[in-house]
C-alpha positions in Angstrom: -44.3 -38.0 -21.0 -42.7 -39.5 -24.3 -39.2 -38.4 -25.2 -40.6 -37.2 -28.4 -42.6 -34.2 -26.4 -39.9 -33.8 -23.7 -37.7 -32.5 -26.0 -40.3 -30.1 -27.7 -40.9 -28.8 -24.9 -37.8 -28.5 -24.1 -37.3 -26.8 -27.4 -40.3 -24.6 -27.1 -38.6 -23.2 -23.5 -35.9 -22.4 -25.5 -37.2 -20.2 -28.2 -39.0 -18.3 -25.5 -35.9 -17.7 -23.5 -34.0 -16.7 -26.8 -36.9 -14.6 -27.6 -37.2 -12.7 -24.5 -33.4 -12.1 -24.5 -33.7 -10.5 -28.3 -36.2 -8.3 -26.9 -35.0 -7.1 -23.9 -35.4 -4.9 -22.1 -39.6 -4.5 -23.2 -39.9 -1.4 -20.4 -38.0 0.6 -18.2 -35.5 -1.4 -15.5 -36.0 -0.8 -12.1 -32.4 0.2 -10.3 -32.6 -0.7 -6.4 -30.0 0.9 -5.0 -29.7 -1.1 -1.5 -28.6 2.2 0.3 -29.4 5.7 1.1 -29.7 8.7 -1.5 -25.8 10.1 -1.1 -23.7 7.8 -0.7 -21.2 5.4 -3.0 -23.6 2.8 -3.6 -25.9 5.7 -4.6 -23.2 7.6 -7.0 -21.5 4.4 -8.5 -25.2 3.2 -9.5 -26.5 6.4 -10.8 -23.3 7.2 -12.8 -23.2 3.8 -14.7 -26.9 3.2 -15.0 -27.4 6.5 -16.8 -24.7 5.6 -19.7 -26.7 2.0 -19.6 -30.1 4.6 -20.2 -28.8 6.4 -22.9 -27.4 3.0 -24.5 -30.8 1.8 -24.6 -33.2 4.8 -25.1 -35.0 4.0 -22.1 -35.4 4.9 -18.5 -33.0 3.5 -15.5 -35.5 3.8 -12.7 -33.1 4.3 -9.0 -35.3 3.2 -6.2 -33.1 4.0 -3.1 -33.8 1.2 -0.3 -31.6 2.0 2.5 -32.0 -0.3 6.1 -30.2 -2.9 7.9 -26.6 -2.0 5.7 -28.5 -3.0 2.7 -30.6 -5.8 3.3 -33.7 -4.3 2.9 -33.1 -3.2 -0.4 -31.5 -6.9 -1.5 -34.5 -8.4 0.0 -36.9 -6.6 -2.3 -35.1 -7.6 -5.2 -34.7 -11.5 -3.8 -38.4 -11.2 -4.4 -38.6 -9.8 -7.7 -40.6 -10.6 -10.6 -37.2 -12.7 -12.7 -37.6 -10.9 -15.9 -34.2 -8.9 -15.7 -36.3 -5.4 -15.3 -35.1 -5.2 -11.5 -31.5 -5.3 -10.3 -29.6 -4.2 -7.8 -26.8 -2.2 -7.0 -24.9 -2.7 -3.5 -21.6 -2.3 -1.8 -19.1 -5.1 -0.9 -20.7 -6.0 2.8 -23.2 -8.3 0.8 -20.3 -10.8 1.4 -20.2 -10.4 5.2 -24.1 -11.0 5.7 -24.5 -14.8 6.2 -21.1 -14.1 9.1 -22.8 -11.2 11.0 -25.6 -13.2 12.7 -28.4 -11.7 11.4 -31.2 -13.4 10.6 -32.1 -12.8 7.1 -34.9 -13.2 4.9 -32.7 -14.6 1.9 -29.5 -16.8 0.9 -27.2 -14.8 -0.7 -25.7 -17.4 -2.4 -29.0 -18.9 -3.8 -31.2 -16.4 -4.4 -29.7 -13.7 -6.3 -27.4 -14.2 -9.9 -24.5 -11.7 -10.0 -24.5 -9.5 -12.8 -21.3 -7.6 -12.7 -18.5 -5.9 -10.3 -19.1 -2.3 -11.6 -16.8 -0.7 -9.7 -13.9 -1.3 -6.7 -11.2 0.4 -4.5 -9.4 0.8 -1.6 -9.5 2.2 1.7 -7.0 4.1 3.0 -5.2 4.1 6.3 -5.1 7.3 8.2 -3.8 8.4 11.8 -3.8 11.8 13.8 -0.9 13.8 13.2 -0.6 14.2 16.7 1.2 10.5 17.2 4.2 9.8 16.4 3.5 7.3 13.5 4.9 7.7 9.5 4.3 4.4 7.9 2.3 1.3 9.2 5.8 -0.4 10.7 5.4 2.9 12.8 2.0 1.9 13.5 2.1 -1.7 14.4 5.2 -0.9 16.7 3.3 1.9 18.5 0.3 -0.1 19.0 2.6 -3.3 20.5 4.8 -0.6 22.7 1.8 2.4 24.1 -0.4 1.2 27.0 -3.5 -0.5 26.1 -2.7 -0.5 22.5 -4.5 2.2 20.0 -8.1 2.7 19.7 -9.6 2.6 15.7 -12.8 4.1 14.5 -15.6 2.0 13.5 -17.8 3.4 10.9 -20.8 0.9 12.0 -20.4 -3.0 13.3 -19.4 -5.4 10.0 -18.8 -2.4 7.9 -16.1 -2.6 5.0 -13.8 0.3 7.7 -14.8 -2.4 10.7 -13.6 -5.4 9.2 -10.0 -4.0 7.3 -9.1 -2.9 10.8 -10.2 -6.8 12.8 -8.0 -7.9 10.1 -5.1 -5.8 10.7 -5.0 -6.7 13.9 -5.2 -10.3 13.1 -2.5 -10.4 11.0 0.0 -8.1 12.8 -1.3 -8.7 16.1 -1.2 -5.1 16.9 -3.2 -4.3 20.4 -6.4 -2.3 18.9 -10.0 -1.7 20.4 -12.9 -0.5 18.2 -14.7 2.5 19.1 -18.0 2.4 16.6 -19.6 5.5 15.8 -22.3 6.0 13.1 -21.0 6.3 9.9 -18.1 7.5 8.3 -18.3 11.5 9.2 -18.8 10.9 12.8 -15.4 8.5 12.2 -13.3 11.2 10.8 -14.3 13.5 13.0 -13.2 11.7 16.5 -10.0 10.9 14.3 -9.5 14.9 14.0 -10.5 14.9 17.7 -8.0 12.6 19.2 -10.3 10.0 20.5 -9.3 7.7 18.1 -5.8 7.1 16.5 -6.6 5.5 13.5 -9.3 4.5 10.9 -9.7 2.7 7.1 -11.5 5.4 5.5 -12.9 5.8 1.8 -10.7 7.8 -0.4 -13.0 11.2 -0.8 -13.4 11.7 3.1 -9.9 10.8 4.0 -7.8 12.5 1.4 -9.7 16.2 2.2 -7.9 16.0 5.9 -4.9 14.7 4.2 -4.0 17.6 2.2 -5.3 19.9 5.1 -2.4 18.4 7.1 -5.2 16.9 10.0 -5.0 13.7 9.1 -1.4 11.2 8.0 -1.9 8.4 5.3 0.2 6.1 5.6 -1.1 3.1 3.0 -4.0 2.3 0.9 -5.8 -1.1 1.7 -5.7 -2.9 -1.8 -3.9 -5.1 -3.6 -2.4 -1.9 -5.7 -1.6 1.3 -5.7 -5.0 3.8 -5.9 -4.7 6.2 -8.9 -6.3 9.0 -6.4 -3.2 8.2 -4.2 -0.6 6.8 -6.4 2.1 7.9 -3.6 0.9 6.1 -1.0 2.4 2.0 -0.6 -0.1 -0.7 0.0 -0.4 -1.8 3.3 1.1 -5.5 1.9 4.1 -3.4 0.4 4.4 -2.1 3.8 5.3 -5.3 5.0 2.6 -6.8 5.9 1.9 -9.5 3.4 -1.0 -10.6 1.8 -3.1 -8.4 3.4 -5.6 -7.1 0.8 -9.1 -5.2 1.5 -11.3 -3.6 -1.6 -15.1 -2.4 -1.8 -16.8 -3.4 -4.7 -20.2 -2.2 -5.9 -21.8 -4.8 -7.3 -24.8 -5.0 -9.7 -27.1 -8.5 -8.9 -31.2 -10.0 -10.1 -33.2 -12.0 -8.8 -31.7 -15.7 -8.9 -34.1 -17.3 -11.3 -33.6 -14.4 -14.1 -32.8 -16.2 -17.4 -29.3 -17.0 -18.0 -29.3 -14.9 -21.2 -31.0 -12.0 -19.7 -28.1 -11.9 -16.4 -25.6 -11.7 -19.8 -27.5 -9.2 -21.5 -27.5 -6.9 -18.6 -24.0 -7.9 -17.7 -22.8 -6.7 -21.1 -24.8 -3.8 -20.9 -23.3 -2.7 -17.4 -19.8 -3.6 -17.9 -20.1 -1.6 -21.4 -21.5 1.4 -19.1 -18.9 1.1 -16.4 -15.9 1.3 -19.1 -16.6 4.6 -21.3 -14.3 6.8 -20.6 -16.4 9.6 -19.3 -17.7 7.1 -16.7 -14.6 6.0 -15.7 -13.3 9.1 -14.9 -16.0 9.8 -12.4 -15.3 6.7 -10.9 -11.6 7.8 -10.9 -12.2 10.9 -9.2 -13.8 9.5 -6.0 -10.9 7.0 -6.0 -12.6 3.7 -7.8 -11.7 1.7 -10.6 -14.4 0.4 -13.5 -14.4 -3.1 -13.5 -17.2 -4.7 -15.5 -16.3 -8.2 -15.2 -18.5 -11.2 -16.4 -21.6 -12.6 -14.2 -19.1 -16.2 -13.7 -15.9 -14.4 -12.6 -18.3 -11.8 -10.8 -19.8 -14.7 -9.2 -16.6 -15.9 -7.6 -15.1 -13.1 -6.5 -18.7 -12.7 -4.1 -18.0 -16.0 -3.3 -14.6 -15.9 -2.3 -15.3 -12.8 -0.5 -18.1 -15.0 1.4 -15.4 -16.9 2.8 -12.6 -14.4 3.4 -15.5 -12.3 5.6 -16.7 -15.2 7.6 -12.8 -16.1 8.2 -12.3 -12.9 9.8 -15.8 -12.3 11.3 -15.3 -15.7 13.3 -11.8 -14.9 14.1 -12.5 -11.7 15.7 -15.7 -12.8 17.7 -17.6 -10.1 15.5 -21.6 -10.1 15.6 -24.2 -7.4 15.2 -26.7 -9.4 17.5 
């Protein structure tokens, strides 16, 4: 092959690409949410991808594909048709998949192209009433002084409430066993009960018990203070520094989509996620709008990759 035709091909691919990106999207996009009907993942993708609808006068298909803490659902997309009519909407454990030791039917870091961070927030630290604990000093003291240390709930192995309590008992070296139970309700509930004494839960399900008087927050897990909580100190202005944990829900295609496509539906999602209306939804569940760019998207994932495994290895955490 000549120069000469190299370079109108070349050409040629070009005007196709900048074709299909002036006339996207040419049907309705399908939405798979990597999670049950219910939950964050579910709400944070509904919520935007209906202001992304009525933006473009078509439909927003959500395809809930719950299984294996999202993996089924990112596999399906993985294997998508790369035309930028399927993406996918998951929470921030995506990072800890290649750590967990599962074998999977994908690389996360070659076979998707991140779109956009719609949405993030904290967790938030919570004890029983019943101990004698006011602000995480308390807590880490208590742990390091009461037999056996503290027990934490575990809402599921390599979960987002798993992983900010292995770290906090990295970092302070506070004694703490995990006692796993599935999902978050079950969590809260041994917390009212007493067989746990502390546990990183979301924002809706914690703060409930908190103005009840069962449960005690005593700091919120991010790198700021939480606009649903704006009393409450992070756990790094509590004194322990650096520490910093934040969920993210993520929107991601397949990794060969077109390059202007990944920006078209970037713009359009991070558009979506910023209207006011929008953002107040987010607000009220305790999450901030994000809509950042597919490249600074791209590193945060990746540098959440690596923070993951850190911890995962650290703590001799594996699902297998």
């Amino acid at each position: 092959m000549n120069d000469r035709i190299a370079a109108a091909l070349a050409l040629g691919l070009a005007a196709t690409t900048v074709q299909s990106a002036e006339s996207f999207p040419a049907r309705p996009i399908r939405v798979v949410v990597a999670a049950a009907a219910g939950g964050g993942s579910d709400f944070v993708g509904r919520v935007v991808s209906q202001k992304v609808s009525d933006a473009l006068g078509l439909p927003m298909v959500i395809d809930n594909r719950g299984g294996a803490a999202g993996i089924v659902g990112a596999d399906l997309v993985a294997k998508s048709e790369p035309d930028g009519h399927t993406v996918m909407v998951i929470f921030a454990n995506f990072s800890t998949f290649p750590s967990l030791g599962r074998k999977l039917p994908f690389d996360v870091l070659k076979d998707f192209a991140p779109v956009t961070n719609l949405a993030e927030g904290p967790l938030i630290l919570v004890v029983n009433p019943a101990t004698p604990v006011k602000s995480v000093a308390d807590l880490v003291q208590f742990a390091k002084t009461r037999p056996g240390g503290l027990n934490y709930a575990a809402p599921g192995i390599g979960s987002m409430g798993h992983l900010a309590a292995e770290l906090f008992r990295l970092v302070t070296k506070a004694p703490m066993q995990q006692v796993a139970y599935k999902g978050g309700g079950p969590a809260v509930v041994a917390l009212l009960g007493g067989e746990v004494q502390l546990y990183f839960s979301t924002p809706p399900a914690a703060l409930v018990q908190v103005k009840a008087g069962r449960l005690r927050a005593l700091a919120v897990t991010g790198e700021k203070r939480s606009p649903i909580a704006p009393d409450l100190p992070t756990i790094a202005e509590s004194g322990i520094a650096g520490y910093a944990v934040t969920g993210w829900f993520g929107v991601f295609a397949a990794a060969k989509t077109p390059q202007p496509l990944v920006e078209s539906l970037s713009r359009l999602y991070r558009e979506a996620a910023q209207q006011p209306d929008v953002s107040a939804r987010l607000s009220s569940e305790g999450l901030e709008a994000v809509g950042n760019t597919p490249a600074e998207f791209g590193k945060q994932v990746r540098r959440d990759i690596d923070k993951w495994a850190r911890v995962i290895k650290d703590a001799n955490i594996s699902i297998e």
